[in-house]
C-alpha positions as CSV (number, residue, x, y, z in Angstrom):
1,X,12.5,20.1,-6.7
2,X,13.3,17.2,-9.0
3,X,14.4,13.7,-7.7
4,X,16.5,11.0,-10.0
5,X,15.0,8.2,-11.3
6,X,16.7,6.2,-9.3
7,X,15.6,8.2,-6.4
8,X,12.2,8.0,-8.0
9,X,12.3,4.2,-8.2
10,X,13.9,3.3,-4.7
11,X,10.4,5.5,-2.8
12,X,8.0,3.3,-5.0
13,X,10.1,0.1,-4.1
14,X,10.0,0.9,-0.4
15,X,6.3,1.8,-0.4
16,X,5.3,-1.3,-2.7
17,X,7.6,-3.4,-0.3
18,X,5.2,-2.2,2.9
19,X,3.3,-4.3,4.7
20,X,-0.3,-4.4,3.7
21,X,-3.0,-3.1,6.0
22,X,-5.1,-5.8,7.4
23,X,-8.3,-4.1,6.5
24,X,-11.0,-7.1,7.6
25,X,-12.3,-5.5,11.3
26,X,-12.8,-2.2,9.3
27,X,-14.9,-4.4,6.7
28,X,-16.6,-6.3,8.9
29,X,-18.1,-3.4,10.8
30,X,-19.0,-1.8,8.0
31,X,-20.6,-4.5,6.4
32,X,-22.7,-4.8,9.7
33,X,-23.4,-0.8,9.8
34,X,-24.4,-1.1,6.0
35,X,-26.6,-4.4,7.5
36,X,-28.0,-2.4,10.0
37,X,-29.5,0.6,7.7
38,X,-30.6,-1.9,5.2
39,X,-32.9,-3.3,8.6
40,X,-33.9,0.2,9.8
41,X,-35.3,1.0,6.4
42,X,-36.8,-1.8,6.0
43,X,-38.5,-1.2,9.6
44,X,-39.6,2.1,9.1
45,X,-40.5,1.2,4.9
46,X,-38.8,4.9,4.3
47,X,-35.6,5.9,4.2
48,X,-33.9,6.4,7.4
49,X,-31.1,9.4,8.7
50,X,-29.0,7.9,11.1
51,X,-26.7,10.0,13.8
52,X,-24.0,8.4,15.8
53,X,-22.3,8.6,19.3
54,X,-19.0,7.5,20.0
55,X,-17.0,7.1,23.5
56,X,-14.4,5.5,25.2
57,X,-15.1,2.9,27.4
58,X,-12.8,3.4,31.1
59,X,-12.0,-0.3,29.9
60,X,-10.4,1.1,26.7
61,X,-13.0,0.1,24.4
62,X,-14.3,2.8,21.6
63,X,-18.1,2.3,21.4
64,X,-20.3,3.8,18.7
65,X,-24.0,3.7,18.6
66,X,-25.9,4.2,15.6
67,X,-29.4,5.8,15.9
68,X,-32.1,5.7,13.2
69,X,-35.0,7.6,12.9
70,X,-37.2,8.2,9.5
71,X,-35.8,10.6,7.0
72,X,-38.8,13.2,6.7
């Protein structure tokens, strides 16, 4: 299935005209899980494997926990 151009051009117009994603939570937390590894590591002076556990909170809050442990 072929489109027009000007079919072609009015999907790229609507998608460049989106709003943008505010991505700095996302950042944040992954800046502090990056953190967080560089620490363990430096704990343990080895590389570290790291598993995690997520739930939901009854208050509505999604919790993850990070666990390290040496990478043998």
């Amino acid at each position: 299935m072929s489109k027009s151009h000007d079919e072609m051009d009015a999907i790229i117009r609507e998608i460049a005209n989106e709003p943008k994603r505010d991505n700095r939570s996302y950042l944040a937390a992954v800046a502090k899980a990056r953190d967080a590894v560089a620490q363990a590591e430096a704990h343990f002076d080895a590389p570290v494997k790291v598993t995690t556990k997520t739930k939901v909170k009854a208050s509505g809050k999604f919790v993850v926990k990070l666990t390290f442990e040496r990478a043998d």
